[in-house]
C-alpha positions as CSV (number, residue, x, y, z in Angstrom):
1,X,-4.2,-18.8,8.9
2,X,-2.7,-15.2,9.9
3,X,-1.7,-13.0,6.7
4,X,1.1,-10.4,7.9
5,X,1.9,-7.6,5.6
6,X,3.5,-4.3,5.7
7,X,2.2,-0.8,4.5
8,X,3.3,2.5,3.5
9,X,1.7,5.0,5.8
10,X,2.0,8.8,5.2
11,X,3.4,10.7,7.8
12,X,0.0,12.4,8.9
13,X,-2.4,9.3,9.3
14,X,-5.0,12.0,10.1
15,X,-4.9,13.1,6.3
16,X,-5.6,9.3,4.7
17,X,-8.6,9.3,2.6
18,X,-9.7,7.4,-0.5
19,X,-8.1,8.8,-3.7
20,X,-10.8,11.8,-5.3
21,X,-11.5,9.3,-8.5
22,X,-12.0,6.7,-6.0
23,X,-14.4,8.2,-3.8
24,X,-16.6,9.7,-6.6
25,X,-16.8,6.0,-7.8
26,X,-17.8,5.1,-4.4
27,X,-20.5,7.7,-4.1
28,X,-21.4,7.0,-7.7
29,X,-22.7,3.7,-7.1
30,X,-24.3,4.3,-3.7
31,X,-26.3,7.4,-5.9
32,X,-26.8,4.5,-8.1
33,X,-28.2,1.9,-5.7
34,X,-30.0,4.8,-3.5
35,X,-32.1,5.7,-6.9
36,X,-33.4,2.0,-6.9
37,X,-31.2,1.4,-10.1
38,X,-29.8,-2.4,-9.2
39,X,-26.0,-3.1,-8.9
40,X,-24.7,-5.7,-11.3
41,X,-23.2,-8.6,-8.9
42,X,-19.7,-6.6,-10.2
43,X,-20.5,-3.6,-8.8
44,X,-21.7,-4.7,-5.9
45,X,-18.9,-6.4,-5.0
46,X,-17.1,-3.0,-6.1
47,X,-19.0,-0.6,-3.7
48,X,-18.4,-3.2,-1.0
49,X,-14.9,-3.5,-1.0
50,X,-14.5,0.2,-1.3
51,X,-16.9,0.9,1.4
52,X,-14.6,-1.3,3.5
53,X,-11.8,0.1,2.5
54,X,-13.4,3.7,3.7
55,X,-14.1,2.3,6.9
56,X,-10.4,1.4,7.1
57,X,-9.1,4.8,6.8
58,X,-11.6,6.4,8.7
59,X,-10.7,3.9,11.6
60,X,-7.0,5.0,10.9
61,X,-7.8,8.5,11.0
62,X,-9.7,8.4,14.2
63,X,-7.0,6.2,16.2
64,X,-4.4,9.0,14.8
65,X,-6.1,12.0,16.0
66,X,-6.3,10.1,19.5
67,X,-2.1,9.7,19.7
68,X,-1.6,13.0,18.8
């Protein structure tokens, strides 16, 4: 089933990116994971949802630089 829903968007798409607390988060537990220290199931779940997330805006980004 289809889910519609409306955002937001800043003027400048080309300027989206992930919050500064958010991305250290991010890159705090790919650091994590990368020095062989296991993600709890929690943080897993965490880093993979914000990784999509990042993905998303850099999409975003990309498809605005291309319009303008």
């Amino acid at each position: 089933m289809p889910v519609a829903f409306e955002l937001d968007l800043p003027q400048d798409l080309a300027s989206l990116r992930l919050p500064p607390a958010v991305d250290r988060r991010l890159q705090h537990l790919l650091n994590q994971q990368d020095q062989g220290i296991p993600l709890t199931d929690e943080e897993r779940s965490e880093a993979e949802g914000l990784v999509d997330l990042a993905e998303m805006l850099s999409l975003l980004r990309l498809r605005a630089r291309r319009t303008s």
